[in-house]
C-alpha positions in Angstrom: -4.8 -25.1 46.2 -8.3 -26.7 46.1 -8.9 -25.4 49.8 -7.6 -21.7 48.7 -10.3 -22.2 45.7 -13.4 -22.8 47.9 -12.8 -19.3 49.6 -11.6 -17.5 46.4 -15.0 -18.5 44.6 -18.1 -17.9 47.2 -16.1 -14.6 48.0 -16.0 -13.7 44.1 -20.2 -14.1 44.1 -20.4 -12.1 47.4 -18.8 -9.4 45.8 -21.0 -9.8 42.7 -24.1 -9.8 44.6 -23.7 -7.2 46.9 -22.9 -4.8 44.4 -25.7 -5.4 42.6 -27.8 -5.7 45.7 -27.0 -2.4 47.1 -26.8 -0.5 43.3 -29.4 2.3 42.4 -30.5 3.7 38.8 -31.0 7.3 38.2 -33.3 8.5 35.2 -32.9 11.7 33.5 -35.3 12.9 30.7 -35.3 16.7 29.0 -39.6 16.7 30.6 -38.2 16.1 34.1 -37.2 18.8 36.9 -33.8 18.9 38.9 -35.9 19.7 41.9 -36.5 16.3 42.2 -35.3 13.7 45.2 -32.5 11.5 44.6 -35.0 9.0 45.8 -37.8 10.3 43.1 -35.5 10.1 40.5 -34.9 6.4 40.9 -38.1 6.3 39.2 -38.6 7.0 35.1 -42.1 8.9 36.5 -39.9 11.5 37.7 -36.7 12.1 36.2 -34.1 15.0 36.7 -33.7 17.1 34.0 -30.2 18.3 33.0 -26.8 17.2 33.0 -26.2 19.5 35.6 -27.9 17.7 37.8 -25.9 14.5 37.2 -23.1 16.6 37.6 -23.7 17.6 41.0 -24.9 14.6 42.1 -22.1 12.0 40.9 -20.1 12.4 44.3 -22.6 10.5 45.5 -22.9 7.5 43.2 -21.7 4.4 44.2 -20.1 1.2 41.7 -23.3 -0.8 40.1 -25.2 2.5 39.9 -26.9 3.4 36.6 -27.5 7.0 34.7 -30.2 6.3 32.2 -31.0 9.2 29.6 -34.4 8.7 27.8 -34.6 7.7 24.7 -35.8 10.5 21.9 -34.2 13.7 24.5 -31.7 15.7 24.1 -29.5 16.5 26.6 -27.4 19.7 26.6 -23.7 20.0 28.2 -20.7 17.6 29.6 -21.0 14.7 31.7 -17.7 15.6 34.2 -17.0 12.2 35.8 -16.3 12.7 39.6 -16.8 8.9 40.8 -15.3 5.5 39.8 -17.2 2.0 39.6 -15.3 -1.3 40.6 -13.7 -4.7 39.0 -16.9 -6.2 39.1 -20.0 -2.9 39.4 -19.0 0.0 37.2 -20.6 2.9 36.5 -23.2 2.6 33.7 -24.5 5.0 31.5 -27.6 4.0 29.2 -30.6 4.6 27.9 -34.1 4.1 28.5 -37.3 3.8 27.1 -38.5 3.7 23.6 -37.0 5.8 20.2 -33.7 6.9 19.4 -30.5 7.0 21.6 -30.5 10.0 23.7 -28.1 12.5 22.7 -25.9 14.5 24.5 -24.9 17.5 22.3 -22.9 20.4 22.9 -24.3 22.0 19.8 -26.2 25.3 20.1 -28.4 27.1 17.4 -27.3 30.8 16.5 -29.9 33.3 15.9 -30.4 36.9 15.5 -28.7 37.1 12.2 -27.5 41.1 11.0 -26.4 41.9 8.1 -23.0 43.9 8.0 -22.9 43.8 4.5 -20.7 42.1 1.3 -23.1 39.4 2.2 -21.6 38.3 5.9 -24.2 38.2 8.2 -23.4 38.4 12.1 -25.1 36.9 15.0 -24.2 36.3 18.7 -22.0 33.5 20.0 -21.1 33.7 23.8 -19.6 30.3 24.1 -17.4 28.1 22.0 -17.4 28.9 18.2 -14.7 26.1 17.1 -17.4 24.2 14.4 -19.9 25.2 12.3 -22.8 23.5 11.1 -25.7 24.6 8.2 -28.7 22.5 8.0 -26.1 19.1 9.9 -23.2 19.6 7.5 -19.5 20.5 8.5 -18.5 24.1 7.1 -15.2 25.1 6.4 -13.3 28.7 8.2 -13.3 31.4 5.7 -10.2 30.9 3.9 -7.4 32.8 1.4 -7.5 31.1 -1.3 -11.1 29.4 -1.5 -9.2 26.6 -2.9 -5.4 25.1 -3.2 -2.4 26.3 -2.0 -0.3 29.6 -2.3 3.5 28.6 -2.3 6.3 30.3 -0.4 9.8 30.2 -1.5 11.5 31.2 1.7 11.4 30.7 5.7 13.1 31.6 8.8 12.8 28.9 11.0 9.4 28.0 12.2 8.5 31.7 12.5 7.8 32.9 8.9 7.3 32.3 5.3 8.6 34.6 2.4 6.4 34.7 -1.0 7.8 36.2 -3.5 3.9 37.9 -4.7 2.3 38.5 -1.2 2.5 42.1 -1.4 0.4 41.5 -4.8 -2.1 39.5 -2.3 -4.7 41.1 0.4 -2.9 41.6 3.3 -4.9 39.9 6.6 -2.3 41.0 9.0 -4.1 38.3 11.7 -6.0 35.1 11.9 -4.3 31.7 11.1 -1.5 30.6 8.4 -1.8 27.0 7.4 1.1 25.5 6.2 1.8 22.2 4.5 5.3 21.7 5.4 6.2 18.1 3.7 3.7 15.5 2.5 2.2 14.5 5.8 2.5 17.6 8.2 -0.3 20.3 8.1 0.5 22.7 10.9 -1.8 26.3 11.7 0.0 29.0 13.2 -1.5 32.4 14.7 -0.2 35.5 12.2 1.4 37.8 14.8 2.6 40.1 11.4 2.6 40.6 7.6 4.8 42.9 6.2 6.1 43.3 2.7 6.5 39.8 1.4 6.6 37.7 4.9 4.3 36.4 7.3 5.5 35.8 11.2 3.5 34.0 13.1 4.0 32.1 16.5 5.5 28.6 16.7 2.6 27.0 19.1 3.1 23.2 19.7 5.1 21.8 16.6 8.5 21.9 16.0 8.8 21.2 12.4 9.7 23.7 10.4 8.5 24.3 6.9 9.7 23.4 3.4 10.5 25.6 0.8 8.2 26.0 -2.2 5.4 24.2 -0.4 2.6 25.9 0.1 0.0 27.9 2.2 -3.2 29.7 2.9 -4.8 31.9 5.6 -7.8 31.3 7.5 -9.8 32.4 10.8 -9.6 36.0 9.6 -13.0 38.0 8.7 -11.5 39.3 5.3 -11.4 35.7 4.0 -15.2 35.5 4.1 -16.3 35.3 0.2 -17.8 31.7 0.3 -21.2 30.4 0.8 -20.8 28.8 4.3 -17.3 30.4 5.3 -17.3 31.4 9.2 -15.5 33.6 11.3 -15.6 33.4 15.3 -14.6 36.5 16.9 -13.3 35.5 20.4 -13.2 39.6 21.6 -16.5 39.9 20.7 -18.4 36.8 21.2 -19.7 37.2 17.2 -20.1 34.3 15.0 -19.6 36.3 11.2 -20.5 33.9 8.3 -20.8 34.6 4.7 -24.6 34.0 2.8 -24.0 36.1 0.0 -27.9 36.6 -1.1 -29.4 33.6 0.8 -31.0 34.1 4.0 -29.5 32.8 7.1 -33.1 32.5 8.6 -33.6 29.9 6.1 -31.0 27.5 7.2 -30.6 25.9 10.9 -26.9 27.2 11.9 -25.1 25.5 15.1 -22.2 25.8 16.3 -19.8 24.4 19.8 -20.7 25.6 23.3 -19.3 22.8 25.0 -15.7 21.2 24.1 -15.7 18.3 25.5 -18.8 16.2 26.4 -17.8 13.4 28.6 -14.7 14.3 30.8 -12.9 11.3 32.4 -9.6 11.9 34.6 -8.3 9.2 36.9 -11.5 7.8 38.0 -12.1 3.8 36.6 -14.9 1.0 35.9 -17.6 3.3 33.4 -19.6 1.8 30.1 -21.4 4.0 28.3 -23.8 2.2 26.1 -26.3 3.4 23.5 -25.9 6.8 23.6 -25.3 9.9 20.7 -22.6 12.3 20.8 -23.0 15.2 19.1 -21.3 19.1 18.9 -18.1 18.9 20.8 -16.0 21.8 20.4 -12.6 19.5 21.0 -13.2 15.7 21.9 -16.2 13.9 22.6 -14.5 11.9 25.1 -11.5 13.3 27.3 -9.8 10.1 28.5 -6.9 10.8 31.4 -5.6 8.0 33.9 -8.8 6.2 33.1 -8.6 2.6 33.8 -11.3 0.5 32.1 -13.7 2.7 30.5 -15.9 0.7 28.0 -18.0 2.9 24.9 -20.5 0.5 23.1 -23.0 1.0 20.7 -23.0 4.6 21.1 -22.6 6.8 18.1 -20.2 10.4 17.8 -21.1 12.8 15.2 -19.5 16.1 14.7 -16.7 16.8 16.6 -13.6 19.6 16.6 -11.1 17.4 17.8 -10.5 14.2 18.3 -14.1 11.3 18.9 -12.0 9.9 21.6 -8.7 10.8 23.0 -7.0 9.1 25.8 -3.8 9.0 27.5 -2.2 6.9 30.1 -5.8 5.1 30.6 -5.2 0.9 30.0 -7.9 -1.2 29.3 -10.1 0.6 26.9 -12.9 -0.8 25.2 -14.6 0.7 22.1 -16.6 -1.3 20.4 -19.4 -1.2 18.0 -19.6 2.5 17.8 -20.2 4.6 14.8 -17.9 7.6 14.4 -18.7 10.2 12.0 -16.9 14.1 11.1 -14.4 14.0 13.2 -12.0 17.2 12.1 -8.6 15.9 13.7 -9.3 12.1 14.4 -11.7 9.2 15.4 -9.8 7.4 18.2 -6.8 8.5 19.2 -5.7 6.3 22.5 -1.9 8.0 22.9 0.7 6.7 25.4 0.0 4.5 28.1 -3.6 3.4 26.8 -2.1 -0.5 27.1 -4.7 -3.7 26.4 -7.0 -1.2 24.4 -10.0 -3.1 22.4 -11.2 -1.8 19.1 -13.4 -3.5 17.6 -16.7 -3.5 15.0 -16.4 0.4 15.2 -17.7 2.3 11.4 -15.4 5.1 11.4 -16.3 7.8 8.1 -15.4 11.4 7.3 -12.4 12.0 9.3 -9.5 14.9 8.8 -11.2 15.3 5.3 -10.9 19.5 5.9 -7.2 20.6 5.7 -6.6 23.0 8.7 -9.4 22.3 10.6 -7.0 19.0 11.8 -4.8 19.8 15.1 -1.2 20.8 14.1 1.6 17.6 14.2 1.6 14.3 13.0 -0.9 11.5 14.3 -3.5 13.4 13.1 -6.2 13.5 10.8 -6.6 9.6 10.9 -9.1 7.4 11.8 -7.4 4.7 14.2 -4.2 6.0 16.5 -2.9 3.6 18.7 0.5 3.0 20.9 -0.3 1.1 24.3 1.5 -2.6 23.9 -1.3 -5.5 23.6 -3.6 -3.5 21.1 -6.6 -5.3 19.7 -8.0 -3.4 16.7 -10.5 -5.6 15.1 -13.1 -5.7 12.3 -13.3 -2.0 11.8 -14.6 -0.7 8.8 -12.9 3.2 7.8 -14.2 5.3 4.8 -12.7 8.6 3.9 -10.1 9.5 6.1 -7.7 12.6 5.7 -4.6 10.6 6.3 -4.0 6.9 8.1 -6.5 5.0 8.1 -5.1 3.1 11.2 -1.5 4.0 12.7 -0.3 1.9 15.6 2.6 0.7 17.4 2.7 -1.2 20.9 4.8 -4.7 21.7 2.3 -7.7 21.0 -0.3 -5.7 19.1 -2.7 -7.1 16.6 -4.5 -5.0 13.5 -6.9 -8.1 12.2 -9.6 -7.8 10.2 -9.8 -4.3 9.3 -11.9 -2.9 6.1 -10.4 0.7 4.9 -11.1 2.4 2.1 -10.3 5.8 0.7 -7.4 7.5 3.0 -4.5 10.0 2.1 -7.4 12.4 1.1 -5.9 15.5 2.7 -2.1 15.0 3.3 -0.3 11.7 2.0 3.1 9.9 2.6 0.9 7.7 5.1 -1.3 4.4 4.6 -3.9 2.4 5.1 -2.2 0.5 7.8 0.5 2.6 8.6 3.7 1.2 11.0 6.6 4.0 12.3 8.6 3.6 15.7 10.4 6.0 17.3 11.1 3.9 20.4 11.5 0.0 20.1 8.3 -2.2 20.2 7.8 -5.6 18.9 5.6 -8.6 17.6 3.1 -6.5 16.3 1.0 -8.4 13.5 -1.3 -7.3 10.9 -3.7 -9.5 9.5 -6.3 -10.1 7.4 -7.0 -6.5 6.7 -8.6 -5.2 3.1 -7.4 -1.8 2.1 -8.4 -0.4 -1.0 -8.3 3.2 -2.5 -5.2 5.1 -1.4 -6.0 8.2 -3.2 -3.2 10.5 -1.8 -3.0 14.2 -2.1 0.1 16.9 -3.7 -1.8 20.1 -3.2 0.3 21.8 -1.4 4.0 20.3 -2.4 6.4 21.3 -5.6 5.1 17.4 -6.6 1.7 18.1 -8.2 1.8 14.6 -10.3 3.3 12.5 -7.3 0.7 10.7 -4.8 2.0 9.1 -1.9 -0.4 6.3 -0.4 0.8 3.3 0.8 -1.7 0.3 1.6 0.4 -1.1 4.5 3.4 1.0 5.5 6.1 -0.5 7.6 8.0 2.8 8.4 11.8 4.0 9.5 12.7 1.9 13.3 9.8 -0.8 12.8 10.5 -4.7 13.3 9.6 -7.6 14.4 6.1 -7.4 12.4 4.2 -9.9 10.6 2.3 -9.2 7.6 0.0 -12.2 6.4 -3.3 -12.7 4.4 -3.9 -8.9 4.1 -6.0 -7.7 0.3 -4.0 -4.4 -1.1 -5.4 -3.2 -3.6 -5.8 0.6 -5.7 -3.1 2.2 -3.7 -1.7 5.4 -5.7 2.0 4.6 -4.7 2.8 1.6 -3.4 0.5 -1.9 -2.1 3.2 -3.0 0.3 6.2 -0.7 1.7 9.5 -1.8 4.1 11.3 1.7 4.8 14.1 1.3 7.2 12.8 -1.5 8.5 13.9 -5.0 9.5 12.8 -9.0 10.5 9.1 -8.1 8.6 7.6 -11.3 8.0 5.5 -10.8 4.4 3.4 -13.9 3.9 0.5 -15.3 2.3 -1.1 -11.5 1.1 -3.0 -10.8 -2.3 -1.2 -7.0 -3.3 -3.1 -6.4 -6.9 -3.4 -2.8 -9.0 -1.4 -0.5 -7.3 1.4 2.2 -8.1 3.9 -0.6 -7.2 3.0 -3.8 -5.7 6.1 -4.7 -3.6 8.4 -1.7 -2.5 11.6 -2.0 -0.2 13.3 1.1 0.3 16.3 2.1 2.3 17.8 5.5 3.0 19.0 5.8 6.4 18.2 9.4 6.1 18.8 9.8 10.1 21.0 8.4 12.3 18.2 6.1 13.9 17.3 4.9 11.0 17.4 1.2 10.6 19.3 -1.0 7.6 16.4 -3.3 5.9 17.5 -6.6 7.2 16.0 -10.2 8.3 12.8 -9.4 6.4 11.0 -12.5 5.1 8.8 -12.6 1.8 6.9 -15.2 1.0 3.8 -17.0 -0.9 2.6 -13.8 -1.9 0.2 -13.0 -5.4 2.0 -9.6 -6.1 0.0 -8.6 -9.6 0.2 -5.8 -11.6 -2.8 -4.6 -13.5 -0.7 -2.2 -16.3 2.3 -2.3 -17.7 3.0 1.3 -15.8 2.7 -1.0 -12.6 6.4 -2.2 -11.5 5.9 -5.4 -9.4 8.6 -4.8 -7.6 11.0 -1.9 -7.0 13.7 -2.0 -4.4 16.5 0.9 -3.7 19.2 1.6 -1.3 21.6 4.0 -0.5 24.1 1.4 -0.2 25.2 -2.2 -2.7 23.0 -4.6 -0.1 20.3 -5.0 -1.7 20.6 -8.7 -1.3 21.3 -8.4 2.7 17.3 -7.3 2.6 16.5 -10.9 3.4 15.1 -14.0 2.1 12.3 -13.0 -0.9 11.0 -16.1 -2.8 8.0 -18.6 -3.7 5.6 -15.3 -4.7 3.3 -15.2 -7.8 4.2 -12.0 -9.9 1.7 -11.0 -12.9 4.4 -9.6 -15.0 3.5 -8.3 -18.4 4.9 -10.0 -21.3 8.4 -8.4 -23.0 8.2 -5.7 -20.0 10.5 -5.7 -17.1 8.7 -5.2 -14.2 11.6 -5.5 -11.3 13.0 -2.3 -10.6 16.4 -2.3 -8.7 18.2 1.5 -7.4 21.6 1.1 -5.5 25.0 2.6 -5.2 27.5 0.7 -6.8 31.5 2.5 -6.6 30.3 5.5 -5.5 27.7 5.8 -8.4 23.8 5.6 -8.2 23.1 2.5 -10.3 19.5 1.7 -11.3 18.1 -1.2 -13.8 15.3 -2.8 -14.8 15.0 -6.8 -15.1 12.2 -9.5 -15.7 11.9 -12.2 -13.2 14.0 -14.3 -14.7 16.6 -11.8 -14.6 16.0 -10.7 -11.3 16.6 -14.2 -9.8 19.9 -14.3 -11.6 21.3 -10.8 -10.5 19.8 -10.8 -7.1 19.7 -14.6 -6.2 16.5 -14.2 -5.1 12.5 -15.2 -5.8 14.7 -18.7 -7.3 10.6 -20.8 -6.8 8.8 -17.7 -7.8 6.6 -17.7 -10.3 5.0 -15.4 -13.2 2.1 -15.0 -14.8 1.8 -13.3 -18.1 -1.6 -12.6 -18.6 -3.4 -9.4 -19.3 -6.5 -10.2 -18.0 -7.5 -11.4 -14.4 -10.6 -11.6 -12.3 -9.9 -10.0 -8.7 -12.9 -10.7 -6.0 -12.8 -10.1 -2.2 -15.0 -10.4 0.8 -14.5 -7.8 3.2 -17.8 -9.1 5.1 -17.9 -11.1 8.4 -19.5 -14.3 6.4 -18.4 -16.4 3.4 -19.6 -15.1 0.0 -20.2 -16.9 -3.1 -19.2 -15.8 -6.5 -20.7 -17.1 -9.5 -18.1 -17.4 -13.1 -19.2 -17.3 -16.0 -16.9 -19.8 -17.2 -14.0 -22.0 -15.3 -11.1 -20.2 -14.3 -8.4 -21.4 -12.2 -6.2 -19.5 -9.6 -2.6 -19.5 -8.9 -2.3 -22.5 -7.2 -4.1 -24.2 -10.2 -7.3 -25.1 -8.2 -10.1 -24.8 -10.8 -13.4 -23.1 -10.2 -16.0 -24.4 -13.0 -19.4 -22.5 -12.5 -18.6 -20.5 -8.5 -16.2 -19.4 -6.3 -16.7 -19.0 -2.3 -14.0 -16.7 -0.6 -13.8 -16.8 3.5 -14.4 -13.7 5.3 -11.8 -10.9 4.8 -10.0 -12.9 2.0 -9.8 -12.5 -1.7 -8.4 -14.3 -5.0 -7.3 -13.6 -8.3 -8.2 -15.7 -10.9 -7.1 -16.6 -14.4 -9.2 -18.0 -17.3 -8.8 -21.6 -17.6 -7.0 -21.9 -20.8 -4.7 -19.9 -19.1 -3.6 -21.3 -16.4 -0.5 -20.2 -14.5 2.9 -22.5 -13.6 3.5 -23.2 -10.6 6.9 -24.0 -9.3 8.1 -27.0 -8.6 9.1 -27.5 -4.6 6.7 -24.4 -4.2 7.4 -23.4 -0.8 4.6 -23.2 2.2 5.2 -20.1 4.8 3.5 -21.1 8.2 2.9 -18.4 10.7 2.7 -19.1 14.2 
């Protein structure tokens, strides 16, 4: 072995050295010219000019070469990858120079406004047209109604929608319907008729169907146009029609897509991309296919139709410290086969927050989508997302670390965190995560007053996952959901001021389903703020409730004289529900026998979702639940929080309280 090991190593070096012996680096700048040698542009004195260029040349490009873009330029097009790097040289694409990141846009600026009257104004647009963009800022298609939902009480299929007081309505005859067909499906169809009452349209790449009395609205047709920024993109044409009303489109800088996708990867391998802006693409920023180890660092993606990245069938992944910002459909989306993907210290804000400008289906608007097996999505930090903030699946993958806030802002019935297999994978854990502010949204569904955000979501086929030291918290529905799920290990998580802070629900509404079974609950602080909050609330369609699993040794703020456990099952045939305290509920469901509750009205809630330890100062002692007293300050790890109780309060602990270790 030692023998194999002296040729293994001075071979390993070789390979390092030559590749960086023989590499070259090629600079482009917006001042340079194309007509340039490959040899003169080795040199930042003269740099090609256009992305063209790189194009053309990247046959030629060898692993350990290096693209560098000047700092400060602007670069207009797609980078069309055409070469791979190796194991040990890829392909890297940089930056150079002083200033800003370079930017590679495939936003172009639309002039020669004419007004046509009803104040739309119409200019030329011969390429692209899927975003609009006045003076940087995301604009919506024109749109009947400006606002809301119109609700149909009928459908045929998933071909067309009956309402009752269309023929009271304009009548578009073309453009797009949008239809919200259950809480977390927003699909757009292409009208092919309107007649009478009913609106056909084509069935395109979804297969679900709608839902009576949901609702609807049109878009993409010029007749909507009655808003200040509304657009219309006639295809025929090549006309860009947007609606100023009185203002004066000369007065605003108006962009839209030429290019839909900006850097276009299919089965080459070994690229980084480093320091660079994104900006303007009509569909995805990056077009991942069969791409074996593609790394995207420090670079920053603003603006996009689609999808930041997307990526299929391409394993080792790396995307880290990148900001990601408006996309319409999603942030990253790595889809099957993207195995051993890394995600990690990524800001991901403002994504699927415009309802039909999403892609049809489910997986999208959200922030995170992940499925390869051996997933790393780490220390991310997600504001304002349309629906999940991250959804994944994958055998051995880990979601540590994670900071989301605000999510279900355009469609709902999703999470934070949100777990759902349709094929089996396993040992997935999810940990340390804060998620706050599931808002959840009903426009749309006959349930105007229900909201439907879940902080972590373990969803219908999903086991095998462990929950531990996650911070829930200000979740509309529910902090932590099991739905037709089974062997969920729940330990050691701080779930406080939500709809509901526990919720186990089994329906078995398909034949796939799973039964809730095997699941584990332990050493969690499950706290209502309200008396409105249940702490727990468990149903079934079945009399197993107590076939769930083991549930015991948590700390439940219940509210004095209120009965905060909430128990629906079938008992003889008949749907049975009650309400108990805790004491009750260990008694009827021989279960949470060590829990403990603690009957205060009052309690201090702090968390740290920051990468260092952060100090609190009290302004008197307090204690927490496992009676450790904090006199003058409290310090709380990194991605941790505590609740704490005035001192003259203190809460009982259990005797033989029960430790849950996690491996």
């Amino acid at each position: 072995m030692k023998a194999e090991l002296k040729h293994v190593v001075p071979l390993f070096f070789l390979l390092l050295f030559c590749s960086k012996s023989f590499s070259s680096t090629y600079y482009f700048s917006s001042n340079g010219s194309d007509d340039y040698t490959s040899l003169q542009a080795k040199s930042p004195a003269t740099p090609w000019k256009s992305l063209e260029k790189l194009n053309s040349f990247f046959k030629n490009l060898h692993p350990g070469d290096s693209i560098l873009f000047k700092r400060g330029d602007i670069f207009h097009g797609s980078i069309k990858v055409t070469a791979s790097g190796a194991v040990f040289a890829p392909i890297h694409f940089g930056a150079y120079g002083t200033g800003n990141r370079p930017e590679i846009t495939g936003l172009s600026q639309l002039t020669s406004w004419k007004a046509v009257g009803n104040g739309i104004y119409e200019a030329p647009c011969t390429t692209g047209g899927s975003m609009l963009l006045l003076n940087g800022t995301q604009q919506a298609l024109g749109r009947y109604p400006n606002k809301g939902y119109l609700s149909f009480q009928a459908h045929s299929g998933n071909t067309s929608i009956t309402d009752s007081k269309l023929n009271t309505l304009p009548q578009f005859g073309t453009g797009e319907i949008v239809i919200r067909k259950n809480r977390w499906i927003i699909d757009r169809h292409s009208i092919t008729a309107q007649s009478g009452n009913t609106i056909t349209y084509s069935a395109g790449n979804t297969t679900y169907s709608p839902n009576n009395n949901y609702g609807y609205f049109i878009q993409n047709n010029i007749k909507t146009l009655d808003a200040f920024g509304e657009w219309f993109m006639n295809y025929d044409t090549h006309v860009m029609s947007v609606y100023f009303g009185n203002k004066n489109p000369n007065k605003f800088s108006v962009t839209t897509t030429s290019v839909d996708v900006l850097v276009n990867i299919q089965k080459h391998q070994y690229l980084n991309f480093d320091g660079i802006l994104f900006t303007g693409a009509g569909k995805n920023s990056f077009n991942l296919v069969q791409a074996k180890k593609v790394a995207i660092k420090n670079c920053i993606i603003d603006y996009t139709g689609s999808e930041a990245i997307l990526a299929s069938y391409s394993p080792f992944v790396s995307i880290t410290n990148c900001g990601i910002n408006h996309s319409l459909s999603g942030g990253i989306n790595l889809d099957a086969g993207c195995t051993n993907a890394t995600i990690t210290n990524n800001t991901i804000t403002n994504t699927g927050l415009i309802a039909g400008m999403g892609k049809s289906n489910s997986g999208t608007y959200e922030a995170i989508t992940s499925f390869g097996d051996n997933a790393n999505i780490e220390r991310n930090r997600i504001d304002s997302v349309g629906y999940n903030g991250i959804y994944f699946g994958g055998n051995t993958s880990t979601v540590k670390n994670n900071h989301i806030t605000y999510f279900c802002l355009t469609k709902d019935d999703g999470a934070g965190i949100y777990i759902g297999d349709w094929s089996k994978t396993v040992s997935k854990k999810v940990i340390g995560n804060m998620v706050f502010n599931g808002i959840g949204n009903s426009e749309g569904t006959p349930y105007t007053k229900s909201l439907q955000a879940e902080g972590i979501y373990i969803d219908d086929n999903s086991e095998s996952v462990v929950i531990t030291g996650n911070t829930v918290s200000k979740c509309a529905n529910n902090g932590i959901k099991v739905h037709n799920a089974k062997n969920i290990d729940i330990f050691n998580n701080t779930v406080f001021d939500n709809g509901v802070q526990l919720r186990m629900e089994q329906d078995h509404y398909i034949p796939t389903s799973s039964f809730i079974r095997g699941n584990n609950v332990r050493n969690n602080i499950f706290f209502s703020k309200s008396g409105l909050q249940p702490v727990a609330k468990f149903s079934t369609h079945l009399d197993d409730i107590n076939s769930f699993g083991s549930i015991d040794s948590n700390f439940y703020n219940c509210k004095s004289n209120v009965n905060n456990f909430k128990a629906m099952q079938v008992k003889n045939g008949k749907n049975v529900s009650a309400n108990y305290t805790l004491s009750d509920w260990k008694i009827r469901s021989g279960k949470d026998a060590s829990s403990v509750e603690t009957p205060v009205n009052e309690v201090m809630f702090e968390y740290n979702a920051g990468n260092t330890a952060k100090t609190v100062t009290l302004r008197q002692p307090y204690v927490d639940v496992h009676n450790n007293v904090y006199k003058s300050e409290v310090t709380i790890n990194p991605y941790s929080s505590i609740i704490l109780v005035a001192s003259n309060k203190p809460p009982a602990i259990a005797k033989n309280q029960l430790t849950a270790l996690v491996k």
